[in-house]
N, C-alpha and C positions, 0 to 999 in steps of 0.2 A: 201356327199349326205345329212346326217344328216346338217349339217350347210343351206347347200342351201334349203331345206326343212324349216329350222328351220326359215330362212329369209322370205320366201314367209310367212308362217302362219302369220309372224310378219307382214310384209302388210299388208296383208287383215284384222289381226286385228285393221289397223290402219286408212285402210279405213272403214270401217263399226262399228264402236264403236262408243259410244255416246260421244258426246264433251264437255258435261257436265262434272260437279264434285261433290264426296260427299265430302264437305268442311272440312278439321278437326277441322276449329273453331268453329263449333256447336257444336263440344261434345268435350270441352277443358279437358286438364287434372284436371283441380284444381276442377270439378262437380263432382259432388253424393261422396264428401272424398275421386277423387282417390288421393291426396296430397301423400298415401305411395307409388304409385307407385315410384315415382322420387326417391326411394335409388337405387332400380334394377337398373333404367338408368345409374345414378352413378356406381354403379358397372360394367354398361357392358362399360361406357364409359373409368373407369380407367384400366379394365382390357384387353381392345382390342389388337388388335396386329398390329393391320392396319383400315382403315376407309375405304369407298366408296360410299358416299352421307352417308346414313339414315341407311345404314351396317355398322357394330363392328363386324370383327371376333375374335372371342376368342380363338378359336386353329384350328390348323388344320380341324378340322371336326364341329365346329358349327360357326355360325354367331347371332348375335342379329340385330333384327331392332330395332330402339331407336326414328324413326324421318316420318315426311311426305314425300310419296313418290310424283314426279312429272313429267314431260316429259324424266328428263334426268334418271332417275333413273333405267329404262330396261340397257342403257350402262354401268348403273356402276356396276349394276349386273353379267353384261357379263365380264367386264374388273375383278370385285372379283374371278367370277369362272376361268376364266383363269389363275390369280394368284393362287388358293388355291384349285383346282381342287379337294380334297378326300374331302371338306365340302359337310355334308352329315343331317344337323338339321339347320332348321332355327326359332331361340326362339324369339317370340313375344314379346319385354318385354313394351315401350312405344311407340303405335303405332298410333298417332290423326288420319289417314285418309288418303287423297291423293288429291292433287292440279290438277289431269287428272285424269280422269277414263278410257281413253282412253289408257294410259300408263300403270294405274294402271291393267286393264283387261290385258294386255300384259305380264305384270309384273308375273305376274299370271300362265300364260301358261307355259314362263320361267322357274318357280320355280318350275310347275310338272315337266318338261322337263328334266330340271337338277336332278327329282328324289329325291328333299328332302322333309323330315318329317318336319314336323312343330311342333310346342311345345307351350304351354302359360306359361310359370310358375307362382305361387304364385303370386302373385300381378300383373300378368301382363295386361297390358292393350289395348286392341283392340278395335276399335273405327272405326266407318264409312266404308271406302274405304278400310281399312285394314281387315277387315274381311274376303273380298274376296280374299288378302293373304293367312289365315290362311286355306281355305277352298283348293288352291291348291297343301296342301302337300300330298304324296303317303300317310303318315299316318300322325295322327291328335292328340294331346295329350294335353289335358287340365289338370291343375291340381290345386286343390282346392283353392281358395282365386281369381283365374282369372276373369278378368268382362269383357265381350263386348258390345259394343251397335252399335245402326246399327237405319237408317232415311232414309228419300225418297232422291235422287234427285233433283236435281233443273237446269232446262236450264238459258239460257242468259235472255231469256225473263220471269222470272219468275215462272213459269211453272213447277209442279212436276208432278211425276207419275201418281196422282190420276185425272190429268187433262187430261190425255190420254186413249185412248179404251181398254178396258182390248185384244185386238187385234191388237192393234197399234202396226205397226213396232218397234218404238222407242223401247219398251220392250224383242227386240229380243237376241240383244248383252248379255245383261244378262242372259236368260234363258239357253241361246246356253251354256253359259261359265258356268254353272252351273252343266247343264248334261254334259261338258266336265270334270268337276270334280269328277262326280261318282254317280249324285242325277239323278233317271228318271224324265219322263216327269211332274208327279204328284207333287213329293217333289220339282223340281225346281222352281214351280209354286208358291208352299205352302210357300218354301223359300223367294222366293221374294216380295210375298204377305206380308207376315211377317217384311220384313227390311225397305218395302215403308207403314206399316202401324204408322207409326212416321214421324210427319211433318217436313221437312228440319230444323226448326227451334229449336225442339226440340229432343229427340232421346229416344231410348228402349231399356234399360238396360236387359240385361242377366247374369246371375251367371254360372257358372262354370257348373250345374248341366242343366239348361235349354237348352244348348247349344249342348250339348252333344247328347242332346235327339235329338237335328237338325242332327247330325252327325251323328249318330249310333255308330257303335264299334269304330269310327274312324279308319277306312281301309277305302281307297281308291283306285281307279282305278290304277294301276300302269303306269309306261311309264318307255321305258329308260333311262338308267344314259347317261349322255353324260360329258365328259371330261371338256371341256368346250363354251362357246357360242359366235360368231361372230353377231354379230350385224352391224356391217358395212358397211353402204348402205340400209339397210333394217330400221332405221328409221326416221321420217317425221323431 
């Protein structure tokens, strides 16, 4: 039931999500000196135990993201947790953004679903589309030295947020996915106000301390653990 459940949700996020992308090349790794991130990557790359796209898991119970998520990457997530079922933290460590938002919103719900924490460590870096990772773990842990940044969208035709009604449809998928992470109606708003008020082209850094303050305690809404996820048929 869980699985079949778990497939529909995944539909319907896939018909109704925006088809846009927050690009990771607007906020490359090598801007504002994140240059030290890249030892972490290194490290979670020699230390992994297995890969799945843009996932390193490092032991049984954690995973690193190291890379850009994009269409395929909800399946590789599903194929990890089936392999490694007790992974239970997922640590941010080099994270540009995401080539779908469509994916990447899915990506999202996935990783409440499965019930894990999210982590940034020391240097870690979140960027663009990843952010919205970080935001659906059941709990939330930043820890000193981490940066995010975060910028508007941009459609096919050009077109960002700020070119849309502050009641346009367009702006629903986000908000929806926002209070499904644990923000009411207010703070999801204030939140995305916030991520679309940097131009596609350039982006808004956050420190470790600002972000926080987006998050509160960092507790989130809980959801079931599930064992692991079938995605099979259920995506586009």
């Amino acid at each position: 039931m869980r699985k079949a459940l778990l497939a529909l949700a995944s539909l319907l996020t896939a018909l109704t999500a925006p088809a846009h992308a927050r690009e990771p090349a607007v906020v490359a790794a090598s801007e504002a000196g994140s240059t030290r991130f890249v030892p972490s990557r290194i490290a979670a790359e020699r230390s992994a135990i297995a890969s799945y796209g843009p996932f390193r898991v490092l032991d049984t119970g954690r995973v690193a993201l190291v890379g850009v998520t994009d269409s395929a990457t909800p399946a590789q997530f599903a194929a990890m947790l089936r392999d490694y079922p007790a992974l239970a933290t997922l640590e941010l460590v080099e994270c540009p953004g995401t080539e779908d938002d469509r994916a990447n919103l899915e990506l999202g719900r996935l990783i409440r679903a499965a019930g894990l924490a999210t982590h940034v460590p020391r240097g870690g870096s979140v960027r663009s589309g990843a952010v919205e990772l970080f935001l659906a773990g059941t709990t939330r842990r930043i820890d000193e030295g981490a940066e995010f940044a975060v910028h508007s969208w941009i459609d096919e035709d050009g077109r960002e947020a700020k070119d849309f009604a502050p009641d346009a449809a367009i702006h629903q998928p986000y908000l929806v996915y926002y209070r499904e992470m644990g923000m009411d109606e207010a703070q999801a708003r204030a939140f995305y106000t916030m991520t679309n008020s940097a131009p596609f082209a350039a982006a808004k850094w956050l420190d470790a301390a600002e972000m926080r303050r987006w998050i509160g305690g960092g507790e989130a809404r809980s959801a079931p653990r599930i064992a692991y996820l079938d995605l099979q048929g259920a995506l586009p």
